[in-house]
N, C-alpha and C positions, 0 to 999 in steps of 0.2 A: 780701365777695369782693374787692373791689377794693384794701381796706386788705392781705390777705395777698398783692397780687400786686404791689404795691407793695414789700413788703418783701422777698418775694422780687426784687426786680427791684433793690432797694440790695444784697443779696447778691452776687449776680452782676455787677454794678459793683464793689461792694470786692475781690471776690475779683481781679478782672480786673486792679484798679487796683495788685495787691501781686504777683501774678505775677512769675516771675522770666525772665528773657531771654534769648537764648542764649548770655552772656559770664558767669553765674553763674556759681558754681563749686559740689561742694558739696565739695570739700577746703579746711581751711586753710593760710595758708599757712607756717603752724608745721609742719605733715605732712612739707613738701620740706624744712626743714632739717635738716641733719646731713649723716652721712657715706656715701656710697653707693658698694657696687662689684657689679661686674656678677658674674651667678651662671646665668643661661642665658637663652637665648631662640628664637626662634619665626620663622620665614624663611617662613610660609602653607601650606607643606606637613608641618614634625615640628620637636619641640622641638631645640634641642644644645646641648650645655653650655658655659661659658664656664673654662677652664683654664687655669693658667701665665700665659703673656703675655698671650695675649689679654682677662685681666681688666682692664677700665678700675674710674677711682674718681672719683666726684664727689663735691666735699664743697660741701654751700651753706651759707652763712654766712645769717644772720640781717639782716647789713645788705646784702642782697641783692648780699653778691659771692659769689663758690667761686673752685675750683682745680681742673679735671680732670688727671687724673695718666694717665698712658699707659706701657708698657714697647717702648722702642726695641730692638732686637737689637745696634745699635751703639753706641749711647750709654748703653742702660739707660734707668731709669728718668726720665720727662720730664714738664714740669707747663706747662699755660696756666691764666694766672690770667682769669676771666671774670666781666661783672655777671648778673644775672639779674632776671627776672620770670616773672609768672603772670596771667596775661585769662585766668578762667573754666578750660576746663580744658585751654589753653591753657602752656607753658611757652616763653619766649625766652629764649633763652643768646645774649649779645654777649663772643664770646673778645677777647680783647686781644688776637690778631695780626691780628684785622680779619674773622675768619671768624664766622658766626651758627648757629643753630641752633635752628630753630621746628618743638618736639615737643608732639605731645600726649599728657600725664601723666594718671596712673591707680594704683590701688592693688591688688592681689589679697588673698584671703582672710586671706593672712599677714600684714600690711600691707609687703610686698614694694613698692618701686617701681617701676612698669612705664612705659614710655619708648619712645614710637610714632613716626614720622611720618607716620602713616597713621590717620584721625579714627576708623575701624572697625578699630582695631588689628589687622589682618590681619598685619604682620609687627611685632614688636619686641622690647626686650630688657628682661628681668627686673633690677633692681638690689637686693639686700640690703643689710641694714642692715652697715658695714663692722666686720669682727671677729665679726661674728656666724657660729655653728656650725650645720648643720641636715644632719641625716642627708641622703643620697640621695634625690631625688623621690620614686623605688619603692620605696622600703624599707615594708617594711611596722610597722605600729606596734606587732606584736610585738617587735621586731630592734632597739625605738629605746632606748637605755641611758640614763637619765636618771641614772644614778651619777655621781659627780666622778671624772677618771682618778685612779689613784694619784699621778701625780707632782705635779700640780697641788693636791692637799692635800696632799702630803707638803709642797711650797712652801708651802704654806699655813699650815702647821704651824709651819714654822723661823722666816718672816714672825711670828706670833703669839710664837713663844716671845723672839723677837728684841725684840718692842718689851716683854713682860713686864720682860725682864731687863734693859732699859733704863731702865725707871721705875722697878726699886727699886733703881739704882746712887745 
């Protein structure tokens, strides 16, 4: 008896001793790179979508700097370049004009990135992967065309026949 409570009792020791804390993460931090622009979000009371100007773009680089990009009404389009990190699930944005930005990151079903400052995401904003296409939220998955449009293979087309007739000049 005493040797199985023993053993039990090194279990519950290792286990304790490999535990993780609450700066784990369980994202890499390969998931936040790349390019992101905003596609809608969530104010604690109903979703709204993110249109026209009001879409921003984050793009994080891999040696942990980015660029948010923003559209001015007067200037157009405008970019701060920023470094970044991640504590757990945790994100720190240091812009270059001296401003910060301590959100807490998340992924939905899609791997959409989601972008809080609120630890129980009660309010935040959805970011998609940038260039990416996706129906309507509501659309139903009848309604969703997974065909190529016409013009986009027709391009597709002229591209292929273009480099054909290149290689046998």
């Amino acid at each position: 008896m005493k040797k199985i409570y023993n053993l039990l009792l090194v279990g519950v020791i290792a286990m304790a001793m490999t535990s993780c804390d609450g700066w784990d993460s369980p994202y890499r931090i390969d998931d936040i790179v790349g390019s992101w622009e905003s596609y809608y979000g969530y104010n604690g009371a109903y979703e709204y979508d993110l249109v026209g100007i009001d879409v921003v773009r984050y793009d994080f680089y891999a040696n942990y700097t980015g660029r948010y990009t923003y559209y001015d009404p007067y200037y157009g389009p405008l970019y701060v370049d920023f470094d970044w990190d991640t504590y757990g699930d945790r994100l720190v944005i240091r812009y270059y004009d001296g401003d910060y930005d301590y959100l807490y990151y998340g992924y939905d079903s899609r791997g959409f990135l989601i972008l809080s400052t609120d630890s129980r995401f009660y309010r935040y904003t959805v970011y998609r992967p940038a260039g990416y296409w996706a129906p309507a939220k509501d659309a139903s998955s009848a309604s969703i065309k997974t065909t190529v449009p016409k013009f986009e293979a027709t391009a597709a087309k002229r591209a292929t026949e273009a480099a054909v007739s290149e290689k046998s000049k």
